[in-house]
C-alpha positions in Angstrom: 0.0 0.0 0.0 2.9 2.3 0.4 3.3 3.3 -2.9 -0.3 4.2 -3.5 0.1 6.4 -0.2 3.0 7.7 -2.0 1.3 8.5 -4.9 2.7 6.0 -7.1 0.5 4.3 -9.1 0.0 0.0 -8.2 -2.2 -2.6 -9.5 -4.4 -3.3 -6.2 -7.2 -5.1 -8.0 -6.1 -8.3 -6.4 -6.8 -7.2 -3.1 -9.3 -7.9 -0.9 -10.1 -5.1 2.1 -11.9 -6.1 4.9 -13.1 -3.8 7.7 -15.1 -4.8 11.2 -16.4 -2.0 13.0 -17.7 -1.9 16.9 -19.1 1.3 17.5 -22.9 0.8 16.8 -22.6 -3.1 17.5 -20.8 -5.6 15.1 -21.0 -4.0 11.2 -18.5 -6.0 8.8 -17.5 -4.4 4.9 -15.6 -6.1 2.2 -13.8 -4.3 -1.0 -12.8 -6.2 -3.9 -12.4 -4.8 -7.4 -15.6 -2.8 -7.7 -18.0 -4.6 -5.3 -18.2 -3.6 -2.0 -20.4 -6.0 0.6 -21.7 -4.6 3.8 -23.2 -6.6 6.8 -24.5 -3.7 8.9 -25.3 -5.7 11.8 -25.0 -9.5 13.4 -26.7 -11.8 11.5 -28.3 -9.6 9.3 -28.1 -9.6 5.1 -25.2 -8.4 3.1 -25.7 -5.5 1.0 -23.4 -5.5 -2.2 -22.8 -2.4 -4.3 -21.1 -2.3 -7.8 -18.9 1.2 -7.2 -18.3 0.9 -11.2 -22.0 2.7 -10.8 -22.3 4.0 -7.8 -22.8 3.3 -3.9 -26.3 3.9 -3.4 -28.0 0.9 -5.1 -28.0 -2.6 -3.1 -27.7 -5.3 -5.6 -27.3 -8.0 -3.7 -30.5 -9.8 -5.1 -29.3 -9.2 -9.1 -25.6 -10.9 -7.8 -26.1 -13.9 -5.9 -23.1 -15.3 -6.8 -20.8 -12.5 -6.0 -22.8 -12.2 -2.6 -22.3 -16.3 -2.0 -18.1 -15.3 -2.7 -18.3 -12.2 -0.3 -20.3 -14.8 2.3 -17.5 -17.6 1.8 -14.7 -15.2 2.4 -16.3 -13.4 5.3 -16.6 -17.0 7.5 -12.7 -17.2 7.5 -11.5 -13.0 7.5 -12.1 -12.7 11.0 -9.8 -13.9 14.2 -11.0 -14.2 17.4 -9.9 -11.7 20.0 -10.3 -11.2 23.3 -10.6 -7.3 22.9 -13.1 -7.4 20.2 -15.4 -10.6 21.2 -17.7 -11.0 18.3 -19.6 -14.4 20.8 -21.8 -15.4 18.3 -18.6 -15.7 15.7 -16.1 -16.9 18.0 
């Protein structure tokens, strides 16, 4: 990533970003390419945007596929930890 900080141009697209976030209970988001996936709570339905077209439109139901990927990938991103317990993940 240090050359993009740097300004450098750098072929990211085969990275995947993945993102938990605790402050308004457990949300989880996933970047890859031009899809971006978003669980916004526990247990609750991933949204998935195509940010080729913008970030506004939830097209999970038009992509089941890419949703089923973003699914399988999101059962093994996370480790536990002791200072951010998930319970019903760990």
């Amino acid at each position: 990533m240090l050359p993009s900080i740097l300004g450098d141009s750098q072929d990211l697209s085969d990275r995947t970003l993945y993102w938990e976030f605790f402050e308004s209970g457990f949300q989880q988001t996933v970047r890859q390419d031009d899809w971006k996936a978003v669980r916004l709570k526990l247990g609750g339905p991933l949204e998935l945007y195509d940010l080729s077209k913008d970030e506004e439109h939830n097209v999970a139901a038009q992509h089941p596929k890419v949703v089923a990927n973003f699914e399988a990938y999101l059962i093994t991103a996370r480790s536990a930890s002791r200072n951010w317990p998930v319970e019903e993940l760990d």
